[in-house]
C-alpha positions as CSV (number, residue, x, y, z in Angstrom):
1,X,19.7,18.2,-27.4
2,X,20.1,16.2,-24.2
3,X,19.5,12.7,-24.1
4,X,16.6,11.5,-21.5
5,X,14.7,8.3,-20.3
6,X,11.8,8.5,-17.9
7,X,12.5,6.3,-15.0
8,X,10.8,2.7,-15.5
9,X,7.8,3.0,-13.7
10,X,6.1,6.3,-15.9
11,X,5.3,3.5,-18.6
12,X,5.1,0.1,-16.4
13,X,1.4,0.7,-16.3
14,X,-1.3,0.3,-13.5
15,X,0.5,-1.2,-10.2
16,X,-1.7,-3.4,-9.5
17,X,-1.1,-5.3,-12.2
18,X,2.7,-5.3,-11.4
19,X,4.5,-8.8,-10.6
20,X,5.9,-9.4,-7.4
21,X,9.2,-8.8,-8.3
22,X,8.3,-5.4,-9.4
23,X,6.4,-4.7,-6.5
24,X,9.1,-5.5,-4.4
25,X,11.8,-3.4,-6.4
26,X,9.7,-0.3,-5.8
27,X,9.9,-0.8,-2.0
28,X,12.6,1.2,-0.8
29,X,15.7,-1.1,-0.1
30,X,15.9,-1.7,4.1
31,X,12.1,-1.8,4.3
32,X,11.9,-4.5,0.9
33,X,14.4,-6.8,3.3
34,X,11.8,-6.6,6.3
35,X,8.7,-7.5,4.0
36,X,10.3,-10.5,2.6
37,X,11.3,-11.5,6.1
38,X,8.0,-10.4,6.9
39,X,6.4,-12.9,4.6
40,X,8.6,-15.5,5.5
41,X,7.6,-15.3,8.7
42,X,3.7,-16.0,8.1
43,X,4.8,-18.8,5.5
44,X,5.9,-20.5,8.5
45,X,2.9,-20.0,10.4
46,X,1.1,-21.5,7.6
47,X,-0.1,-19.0,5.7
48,X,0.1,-17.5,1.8
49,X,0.8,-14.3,2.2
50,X,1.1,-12.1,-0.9
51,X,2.3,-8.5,-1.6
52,X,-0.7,-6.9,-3.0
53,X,0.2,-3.2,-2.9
54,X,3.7,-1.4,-2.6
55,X,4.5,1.8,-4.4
56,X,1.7,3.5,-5.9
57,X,2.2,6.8,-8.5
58,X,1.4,9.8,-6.5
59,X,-0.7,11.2,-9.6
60,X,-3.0,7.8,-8.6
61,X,-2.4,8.4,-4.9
62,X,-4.4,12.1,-5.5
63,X,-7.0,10.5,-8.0
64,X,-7.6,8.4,-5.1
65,X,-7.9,11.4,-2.2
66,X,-10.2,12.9,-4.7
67,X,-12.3,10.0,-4.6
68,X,-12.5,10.1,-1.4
69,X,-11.1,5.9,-1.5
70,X,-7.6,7.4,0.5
71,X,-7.2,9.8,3.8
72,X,-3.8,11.1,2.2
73,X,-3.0,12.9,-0.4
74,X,0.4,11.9,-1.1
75,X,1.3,8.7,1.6
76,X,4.2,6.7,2.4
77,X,3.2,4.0,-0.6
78,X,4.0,7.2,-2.6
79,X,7.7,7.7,-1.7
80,X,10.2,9.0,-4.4
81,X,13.5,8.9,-3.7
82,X,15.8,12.0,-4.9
83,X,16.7,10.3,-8.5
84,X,12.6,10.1,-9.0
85,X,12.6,6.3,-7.9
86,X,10.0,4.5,-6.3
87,X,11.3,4.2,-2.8
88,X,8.2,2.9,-0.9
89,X,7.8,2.7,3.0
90,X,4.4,1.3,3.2
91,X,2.9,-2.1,1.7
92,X,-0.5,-4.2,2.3
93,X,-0.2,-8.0,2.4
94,X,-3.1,-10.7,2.2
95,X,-3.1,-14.0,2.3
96,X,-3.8,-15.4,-1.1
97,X,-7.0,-17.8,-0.2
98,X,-9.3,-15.3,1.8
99,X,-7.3,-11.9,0.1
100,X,-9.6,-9.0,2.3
101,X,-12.3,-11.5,3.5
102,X,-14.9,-8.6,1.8
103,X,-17.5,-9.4,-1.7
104,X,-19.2,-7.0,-3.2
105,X,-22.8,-6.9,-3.0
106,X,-25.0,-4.4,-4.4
107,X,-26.5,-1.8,-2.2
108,X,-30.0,-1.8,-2.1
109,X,-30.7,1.7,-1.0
110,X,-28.9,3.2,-3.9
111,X,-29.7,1.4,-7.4
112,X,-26.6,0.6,-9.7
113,X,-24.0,1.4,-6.6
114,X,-22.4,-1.8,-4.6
115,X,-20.6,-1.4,-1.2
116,X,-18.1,-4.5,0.1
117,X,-19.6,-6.5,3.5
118,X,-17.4,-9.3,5.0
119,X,-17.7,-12.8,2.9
120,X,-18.8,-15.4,5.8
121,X,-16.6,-18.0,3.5
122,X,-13.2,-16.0,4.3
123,X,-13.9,-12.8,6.7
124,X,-12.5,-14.6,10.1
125,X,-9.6,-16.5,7.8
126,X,-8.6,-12.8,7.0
127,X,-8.7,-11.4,9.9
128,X,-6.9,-14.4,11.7
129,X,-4.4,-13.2,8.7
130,X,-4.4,-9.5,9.8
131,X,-3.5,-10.7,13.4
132,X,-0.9,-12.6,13.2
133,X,0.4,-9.8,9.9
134,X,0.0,-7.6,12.9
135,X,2.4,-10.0,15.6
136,X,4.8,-10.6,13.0
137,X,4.8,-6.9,12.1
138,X,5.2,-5.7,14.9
139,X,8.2,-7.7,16.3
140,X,10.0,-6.4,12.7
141,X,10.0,-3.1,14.3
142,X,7.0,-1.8,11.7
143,X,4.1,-0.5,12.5
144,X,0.7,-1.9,11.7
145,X,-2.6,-0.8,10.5
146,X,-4.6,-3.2,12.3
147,X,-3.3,-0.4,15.3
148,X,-4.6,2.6,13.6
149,X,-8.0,4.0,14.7
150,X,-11.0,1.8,14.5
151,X,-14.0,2.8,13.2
152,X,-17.3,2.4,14.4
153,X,-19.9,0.3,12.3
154,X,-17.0,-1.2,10.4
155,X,-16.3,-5.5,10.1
156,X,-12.5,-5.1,11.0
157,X,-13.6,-2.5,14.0
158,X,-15.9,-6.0,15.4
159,X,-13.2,-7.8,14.4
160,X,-11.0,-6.2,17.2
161,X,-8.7,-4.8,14.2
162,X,-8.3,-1.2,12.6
163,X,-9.5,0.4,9.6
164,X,-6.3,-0.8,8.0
165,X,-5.4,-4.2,8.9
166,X,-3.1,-5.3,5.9
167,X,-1.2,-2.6,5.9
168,X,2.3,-2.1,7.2
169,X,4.8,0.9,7.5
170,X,8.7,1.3,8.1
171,X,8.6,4.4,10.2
172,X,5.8,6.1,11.6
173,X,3.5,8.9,10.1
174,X,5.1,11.6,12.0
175,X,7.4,10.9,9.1
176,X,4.9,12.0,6.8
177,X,5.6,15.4,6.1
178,X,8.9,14.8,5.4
179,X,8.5,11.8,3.2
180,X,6.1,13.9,1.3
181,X,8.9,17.3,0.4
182,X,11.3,14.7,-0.4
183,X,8.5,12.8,-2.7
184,X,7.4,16.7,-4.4
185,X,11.0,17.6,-4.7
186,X,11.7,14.4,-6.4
187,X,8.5,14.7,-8.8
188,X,9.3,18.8,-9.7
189,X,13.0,17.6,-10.5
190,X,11.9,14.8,-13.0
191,X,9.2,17.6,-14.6
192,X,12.4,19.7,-14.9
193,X,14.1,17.2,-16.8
194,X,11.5,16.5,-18.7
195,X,11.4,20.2,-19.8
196,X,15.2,20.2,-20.1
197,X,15.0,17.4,-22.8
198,X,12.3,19.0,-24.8
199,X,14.1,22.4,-25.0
């Protein structure tokens, strides 16, 4: 009977609860050198800036599309490489005194249901965050969700920032499509090994 592991990250639980470290292994290689120069670069400019989401399980990228919390189904924090290792292109940074600058109130119009509205304590600290994220990004050669579309009614919108403002990318989403084969192909060859194993 063949012997098989399951890469690391099937049993490293949830990733948010990863360490840094992990987090940054699960970037893919290039694109992990220009985050930590990346957060070098706003340490300088005095800031704390902390990798709050890399690679994310693409079975929890499609609970979240479901949910309707994502606008992808399978997105570049997803990426597999072709051995079924996380390979990241996308991560969101904060600063680690005003994080998103949101709270979490509860919503009045529907009982028992909260929505997030900017925290006047740290809202403009984060969003001073997002632009200079943004700068610093952006002369990296990555692209920047404080570009992406704005959306109307929304605090980073009046803020002058997109719907997206802590996120960054290596390569742009016309990649997508083929980011996403290369993540399926990946994810059907590890099933297949799986089944191998248990034959």
């Amino acid at each position: 009977m063949p012997v098989y592991d399951d890469p690391w990250w099937t049993d490293a639980g949830p990733e948010e609860h990863w360490d840094v470290d992990r987090k940054f292994t699960s970037l893919a290689p290039g694109f992990a050198h220009q985050v930590t120069t990346l957060t070098e670069r706003l340490a300088e400019r005095g800031w704390r800036p902390l990798l709050w989401f890399a690679w994310r399980a693409p079975e929890r990228q499609e609970d979240l599309f479901a949910q309707h919390r994502s606008r992808v189904e399978l997105g570049l924090h997803n990426v597999l490489d072709p051995l079924a290792m996380p390979a990241a292109l996308a991560a969101d940074l904060v600063d680690a005194r005003s994080l998103w600058g949101m709270q979490t109130v509860s919503d009045p119009a529907r009982p028992g249901q909260t929505h997030e509205v900017p925290d006047p304590r740290t809202f403009d600290k984060a969003a001073s965050f997002f632009r200079d994220l943004g700068h610093e990004a952006h002369a990296l050669g990555l692209w920047w969700g404080g570009d992406f579309q704005r959306e109307t009614g929304s605090p980073w919108a009046e803020a002058g920032l997109g719907w997206d403002p802590g996120h960054v990318q290596a390569v742009s989403n016309t990649m997508l499509p083929e980011m996403q084969t290369q993540t399926r192909r990946a994810q059907s060859a590890l099933a297949e090994r799986r089944r191998l194993a248990l034959v």
